[in-house]
Backbone as CSV, one residue per row, in Angstrom:
resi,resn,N_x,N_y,N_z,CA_x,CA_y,CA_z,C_x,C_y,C_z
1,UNK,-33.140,9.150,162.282,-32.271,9.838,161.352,-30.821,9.490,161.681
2,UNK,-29.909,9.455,160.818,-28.525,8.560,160.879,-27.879,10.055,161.219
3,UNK,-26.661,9.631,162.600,-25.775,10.453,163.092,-24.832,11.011,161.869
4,UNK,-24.656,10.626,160.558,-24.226,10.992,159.481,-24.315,10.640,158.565
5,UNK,-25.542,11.629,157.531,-26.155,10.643,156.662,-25.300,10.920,155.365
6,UNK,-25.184,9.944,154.635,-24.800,9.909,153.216,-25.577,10.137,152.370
7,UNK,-25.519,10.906,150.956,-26.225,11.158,149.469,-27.179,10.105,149.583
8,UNK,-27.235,8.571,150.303,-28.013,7.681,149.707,-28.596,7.207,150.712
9,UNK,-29.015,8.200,151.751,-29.375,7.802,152.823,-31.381,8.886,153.023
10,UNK,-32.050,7.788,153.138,-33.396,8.392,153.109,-33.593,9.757,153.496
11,UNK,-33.322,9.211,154.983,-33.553,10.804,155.414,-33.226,11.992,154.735
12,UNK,-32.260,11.913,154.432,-31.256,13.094,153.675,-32.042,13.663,152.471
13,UNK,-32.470,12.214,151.872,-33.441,12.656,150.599,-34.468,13.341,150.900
14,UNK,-34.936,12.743,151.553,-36.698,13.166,152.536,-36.501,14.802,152.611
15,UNK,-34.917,15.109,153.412,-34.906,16.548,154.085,-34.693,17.845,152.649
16,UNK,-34.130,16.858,151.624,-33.574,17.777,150.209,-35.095,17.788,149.940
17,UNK,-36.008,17.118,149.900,-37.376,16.956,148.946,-38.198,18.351,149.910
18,UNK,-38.514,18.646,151.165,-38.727,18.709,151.534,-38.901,20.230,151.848
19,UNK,-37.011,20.659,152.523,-36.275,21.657,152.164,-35.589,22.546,151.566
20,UNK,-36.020,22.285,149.658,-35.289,22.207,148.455,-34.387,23.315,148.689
21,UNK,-34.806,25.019,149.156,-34.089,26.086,149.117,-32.967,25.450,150.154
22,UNK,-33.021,24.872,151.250,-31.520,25.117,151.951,-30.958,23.856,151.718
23,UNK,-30.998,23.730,150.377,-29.744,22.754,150.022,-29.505,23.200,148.089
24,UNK,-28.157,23.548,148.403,-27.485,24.150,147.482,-26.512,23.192,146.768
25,UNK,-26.045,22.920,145.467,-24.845,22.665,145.346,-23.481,22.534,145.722
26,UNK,-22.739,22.032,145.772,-21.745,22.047,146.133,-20.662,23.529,145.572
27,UNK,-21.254,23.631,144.189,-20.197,24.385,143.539,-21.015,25.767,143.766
28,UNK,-21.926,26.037,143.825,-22.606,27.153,144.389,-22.385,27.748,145.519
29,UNK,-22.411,26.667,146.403,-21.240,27.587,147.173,-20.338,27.949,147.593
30,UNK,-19.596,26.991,147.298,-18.031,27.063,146.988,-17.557,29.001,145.818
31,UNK,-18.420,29.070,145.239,-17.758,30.409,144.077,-18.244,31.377,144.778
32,UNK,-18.979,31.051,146.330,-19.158,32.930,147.055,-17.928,33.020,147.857
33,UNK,-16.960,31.670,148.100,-15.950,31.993,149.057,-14.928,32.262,148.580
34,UNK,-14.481,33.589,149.043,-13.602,33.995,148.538,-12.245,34.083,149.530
35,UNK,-10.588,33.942,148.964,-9.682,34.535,149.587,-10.291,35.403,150.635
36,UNK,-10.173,35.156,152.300,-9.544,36.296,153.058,-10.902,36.354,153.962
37,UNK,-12.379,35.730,153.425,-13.408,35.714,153.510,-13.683,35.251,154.858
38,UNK,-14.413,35.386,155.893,-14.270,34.587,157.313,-15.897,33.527,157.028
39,UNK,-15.107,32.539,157.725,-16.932,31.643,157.573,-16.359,30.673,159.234
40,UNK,-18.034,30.999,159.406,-18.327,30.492,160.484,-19.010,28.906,160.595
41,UNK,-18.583,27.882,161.241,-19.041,26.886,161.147,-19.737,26.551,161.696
42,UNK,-21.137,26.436,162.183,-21.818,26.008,163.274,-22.561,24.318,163.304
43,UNK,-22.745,23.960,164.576,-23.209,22.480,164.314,-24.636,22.638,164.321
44,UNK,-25.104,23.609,164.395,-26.889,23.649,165.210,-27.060,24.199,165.913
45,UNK,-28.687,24.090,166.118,-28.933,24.639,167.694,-28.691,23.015,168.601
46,UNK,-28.525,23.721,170.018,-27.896,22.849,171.146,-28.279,23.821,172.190
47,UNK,-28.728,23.148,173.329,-28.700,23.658,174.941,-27.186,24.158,175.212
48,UNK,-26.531,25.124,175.656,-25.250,25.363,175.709,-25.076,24.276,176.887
49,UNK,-23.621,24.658,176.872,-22.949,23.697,177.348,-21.141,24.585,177.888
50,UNK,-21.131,24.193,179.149,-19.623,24.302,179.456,-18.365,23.905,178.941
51,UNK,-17.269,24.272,179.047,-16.477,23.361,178.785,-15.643,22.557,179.996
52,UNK,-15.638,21.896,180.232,-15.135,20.610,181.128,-13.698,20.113,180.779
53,UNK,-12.837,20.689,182.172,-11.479,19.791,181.457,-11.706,18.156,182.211
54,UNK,-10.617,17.548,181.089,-10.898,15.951,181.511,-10.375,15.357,183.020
């Protein structure tokens, strides 16, 4: 599976065909966010991890 897949990239299709409910429109969800609204971004699940200065 590609570290960042594009619209035209199999996998991606495979995971929309697959997963139909957790893939939404763009504009769908864009009209629940509203002004003032907090959203959280997450990358996944992951083993935690420290943070390390360089």
């Amino acid at each position: 599976m590609a570290l960042y897949p594009d619209d035209n990239c199999s996998d991606l299709k495979a995971m929309k065909k697959r997963w139909k409910k957790n893939f939404w429109p763009e504009n769908a969800i864009f009209e629940k966010i509203h002004p003032g609204d907090r959203i959280f971004v997450g990358t996944g699940p992951s083993s935690p991890s420290t943070w390390r200065e360089p």
